[in-house]
C-alpha positions in Angstrom: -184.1 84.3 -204.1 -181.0 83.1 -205.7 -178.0 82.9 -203.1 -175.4 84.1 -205.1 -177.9 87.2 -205.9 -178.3 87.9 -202.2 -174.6 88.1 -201.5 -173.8 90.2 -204.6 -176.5 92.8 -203.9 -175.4 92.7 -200.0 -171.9 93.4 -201.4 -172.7 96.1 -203.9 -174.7 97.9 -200.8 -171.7 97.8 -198.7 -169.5 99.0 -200.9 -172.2 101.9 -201.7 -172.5 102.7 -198.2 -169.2 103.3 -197.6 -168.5 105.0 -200.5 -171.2 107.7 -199.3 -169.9 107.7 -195.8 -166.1 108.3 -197.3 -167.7 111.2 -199.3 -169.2 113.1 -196.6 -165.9 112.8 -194.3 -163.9 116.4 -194.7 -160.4 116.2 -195.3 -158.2 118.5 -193.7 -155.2 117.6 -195.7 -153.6 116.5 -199.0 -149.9 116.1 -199.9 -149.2 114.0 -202.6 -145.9 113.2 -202.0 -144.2 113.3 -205.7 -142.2 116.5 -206.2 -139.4 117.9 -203.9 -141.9 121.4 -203.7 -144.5 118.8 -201.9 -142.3 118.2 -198.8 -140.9 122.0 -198.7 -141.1 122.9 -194.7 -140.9 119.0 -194.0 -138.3 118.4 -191.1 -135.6 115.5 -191.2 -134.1 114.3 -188.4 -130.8 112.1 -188.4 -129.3 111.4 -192.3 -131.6 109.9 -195.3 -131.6 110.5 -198.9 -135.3 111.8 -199.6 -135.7 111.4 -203.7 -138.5 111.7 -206.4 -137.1 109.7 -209.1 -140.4 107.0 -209.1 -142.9 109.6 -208.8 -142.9 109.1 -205.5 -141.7 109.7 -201.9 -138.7 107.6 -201.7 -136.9 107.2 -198.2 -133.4 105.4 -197.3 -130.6 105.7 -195.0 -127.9 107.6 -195.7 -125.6 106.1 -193.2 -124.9 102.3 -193.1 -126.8 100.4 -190.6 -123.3 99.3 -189.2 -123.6 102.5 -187.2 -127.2 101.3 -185.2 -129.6 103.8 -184.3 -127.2 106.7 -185.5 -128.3 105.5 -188.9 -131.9 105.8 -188.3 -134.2 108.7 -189.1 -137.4 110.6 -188.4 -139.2 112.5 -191.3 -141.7 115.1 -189.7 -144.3 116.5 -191.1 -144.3 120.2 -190.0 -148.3 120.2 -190.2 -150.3 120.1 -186.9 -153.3 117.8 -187.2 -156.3 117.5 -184.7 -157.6 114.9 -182.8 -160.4 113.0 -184.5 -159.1 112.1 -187.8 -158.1 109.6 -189.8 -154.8 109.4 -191.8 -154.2 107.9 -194.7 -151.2 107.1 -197.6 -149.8 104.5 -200.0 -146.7 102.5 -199.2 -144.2 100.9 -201.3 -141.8 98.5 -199.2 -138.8 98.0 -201.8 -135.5 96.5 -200.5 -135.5 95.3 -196.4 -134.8 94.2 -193.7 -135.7 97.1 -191.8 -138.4 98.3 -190.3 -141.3 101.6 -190.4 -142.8 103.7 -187.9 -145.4 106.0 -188.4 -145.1 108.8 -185.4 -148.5 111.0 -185.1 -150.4 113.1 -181.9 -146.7 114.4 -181.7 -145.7 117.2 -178.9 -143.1 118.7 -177.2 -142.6 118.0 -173.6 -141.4 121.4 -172.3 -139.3 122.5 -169.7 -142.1 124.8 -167.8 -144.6 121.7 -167.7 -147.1 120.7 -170.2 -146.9 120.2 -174.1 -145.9 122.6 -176.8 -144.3 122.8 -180.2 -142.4 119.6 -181.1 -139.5 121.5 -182.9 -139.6 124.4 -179.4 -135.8 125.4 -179.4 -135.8 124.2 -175.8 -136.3 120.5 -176.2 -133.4 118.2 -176.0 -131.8 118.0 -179.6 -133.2 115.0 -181.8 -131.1 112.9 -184.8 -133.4 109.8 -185.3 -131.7 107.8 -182.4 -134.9 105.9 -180.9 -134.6 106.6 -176.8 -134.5 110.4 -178.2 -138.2 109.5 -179.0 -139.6 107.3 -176.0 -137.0 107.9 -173.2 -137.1 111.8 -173.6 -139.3 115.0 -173.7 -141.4 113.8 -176.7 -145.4 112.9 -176.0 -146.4 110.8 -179.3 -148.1 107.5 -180.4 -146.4 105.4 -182.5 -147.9 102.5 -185.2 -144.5 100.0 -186.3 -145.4 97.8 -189.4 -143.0 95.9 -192.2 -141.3 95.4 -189.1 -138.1 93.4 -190.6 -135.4 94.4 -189.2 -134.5 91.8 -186.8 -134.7 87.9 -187.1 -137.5 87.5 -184.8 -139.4 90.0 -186.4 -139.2 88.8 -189.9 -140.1 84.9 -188.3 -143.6 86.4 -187.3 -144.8 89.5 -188.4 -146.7 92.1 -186.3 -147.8 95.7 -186.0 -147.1 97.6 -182.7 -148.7 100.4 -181.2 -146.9 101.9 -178.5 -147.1 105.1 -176.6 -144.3 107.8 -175.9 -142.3 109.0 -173.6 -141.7 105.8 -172.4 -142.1 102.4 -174.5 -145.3 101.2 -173.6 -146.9 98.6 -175.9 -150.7 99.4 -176.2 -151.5 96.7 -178.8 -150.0 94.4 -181.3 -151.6 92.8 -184.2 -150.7 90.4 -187.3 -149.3 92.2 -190.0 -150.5 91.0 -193.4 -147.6 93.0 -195.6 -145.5 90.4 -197.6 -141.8 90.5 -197.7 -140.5 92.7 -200.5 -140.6 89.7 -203.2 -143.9 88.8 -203.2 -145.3 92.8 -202.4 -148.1 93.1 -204.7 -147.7 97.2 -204.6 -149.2 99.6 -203.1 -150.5 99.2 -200.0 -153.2 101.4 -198.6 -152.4 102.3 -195.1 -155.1 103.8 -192.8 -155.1 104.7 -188.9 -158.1 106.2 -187.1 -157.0 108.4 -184.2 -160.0 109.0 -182.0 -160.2 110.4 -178.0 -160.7 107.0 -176.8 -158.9 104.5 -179.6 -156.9 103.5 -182.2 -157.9 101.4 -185.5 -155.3 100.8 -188.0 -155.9 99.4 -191.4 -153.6 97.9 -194.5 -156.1 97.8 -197.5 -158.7 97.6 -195.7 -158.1 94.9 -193.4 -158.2 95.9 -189.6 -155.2 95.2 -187.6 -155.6 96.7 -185.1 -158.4 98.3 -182.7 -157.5 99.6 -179.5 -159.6 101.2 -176.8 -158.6 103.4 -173.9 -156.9 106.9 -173.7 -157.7 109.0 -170.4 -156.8 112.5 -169.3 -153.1 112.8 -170.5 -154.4 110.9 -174.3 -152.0 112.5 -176.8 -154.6 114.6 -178.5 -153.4 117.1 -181.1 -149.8 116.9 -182.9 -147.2 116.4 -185.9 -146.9 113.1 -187.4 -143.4 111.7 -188.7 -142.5 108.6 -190.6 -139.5 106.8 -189.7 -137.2 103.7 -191.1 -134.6 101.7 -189.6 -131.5 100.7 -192.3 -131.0 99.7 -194.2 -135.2 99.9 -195.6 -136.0 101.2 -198.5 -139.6 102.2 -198.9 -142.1 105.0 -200.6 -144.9 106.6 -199.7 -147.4 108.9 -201.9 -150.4 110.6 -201.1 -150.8 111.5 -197.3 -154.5 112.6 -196.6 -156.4 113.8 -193.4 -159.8 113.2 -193.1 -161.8 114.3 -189.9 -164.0 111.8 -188.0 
């Protein structure tokens, strides 16, 4: 049998397969991410200009990145998504340096004892500051990509996957994005949040696959994207699959 054959029709029955596996997953969640009406209910934390002018999600500071953390934001999604499931949207990275954090299994540490509602009235107040994420009464996980924001980070590019409250670095893996010039855009973004892991995808490529969790895993919760100034970047269709 031809080689070249082989490889083709071993190729062609990959793609097949996962194209029927893909099919069969339910998803739980579409938002295309184009109109203002698409991110009605959504809640901002700290100051950014949200706009729709590309067709697209487009995020950027509104306060100049003089100011440090003060000009950083969050961008929750006020949906609360299961455990088990896979997320998944495009991203566009368009000026930098700066840097993107993708917040999800998001809860509220309340005052009582155990988790709640990440926007509960009682929780400390929140305006995209970082400690007010990881040093305070926030349970999340957190995926960082395009991180550019500081010299070392645009000398040797990584992803980091940490866990909240507290700063705890669960994994780190290379991060294939270009810098903004040579972005060939979009880029497909997809993280698998399981009981016992984490696997995080950019078009396809894995990244990062992390195994471990335990009794106090973050389970259920909001997800949130956040930028550091002064980044520019877009995002369009968010989905939710389950696993």
């Amino acid at each position: 049998m031809d080689r070249r054959l082989f490889i083709a029709g071993g190729a062609a029955a990959l793609t097949t397969g996962r194209a029927m596996a893909e099919a069969a997953l339910e998803r739980l969640y579409y938002n295309p991410l184009r109109t203002p009406d698409d991110v009605k209910g959504f809640v901002l934390e700290g100051e950014a200009q949200v706009d729709f002018d590309t067709g697209r999600m487009r995020l950027r500071n509104a306060r100049p990145a003089s100011d440090g953390q003060a000009s950083n934001f969050v961008y929750w999604c006020p949906e609360v998504f299961p455990d088990n499931v896979e997320f998944r949207w495009n991203f566009w990275p368009l000026e930098e340096p700066g840097l993107c954090i993708f917040f999800f299994a998001a809860q509220g540490l309340l005052p009582e004892g155990g988790t709640g509602s990440l926007f509960d009235k009682r929780l400390k107040p929140r305006a995209g500051i970082y400690d007010q994420y990881t040093q305070s009464d926030v349970s999340a996980l957190q995926m960082a990509y395009f991180r550019r924001r500081w010299p070392s980070e645009r000398a040797f590019h990584l992803c980091n996957l940490r866990r909240a409250p507290g700063f705890e670095l669960l994994a780190q893996g290379a991060d294939p994005l270009p810098d903004v010039a040579d972005a060939a855009l979009p880029y497909k973004i997809r993280l698998q949040k399981r009981p016992g892991g984490i696997d995080f995808f950019i078009n396809d490529l894995p990244v990062i696959s992390w195994r471990g969790g335990g009794k106090d895993w973050p389970a259920a919760g909001n997800v949130g994207f956040r930028q550091m100034a002064p980044l520019v970047a877009a995002y369009s269709d968010f989905e939710v699959y389950r696993l």
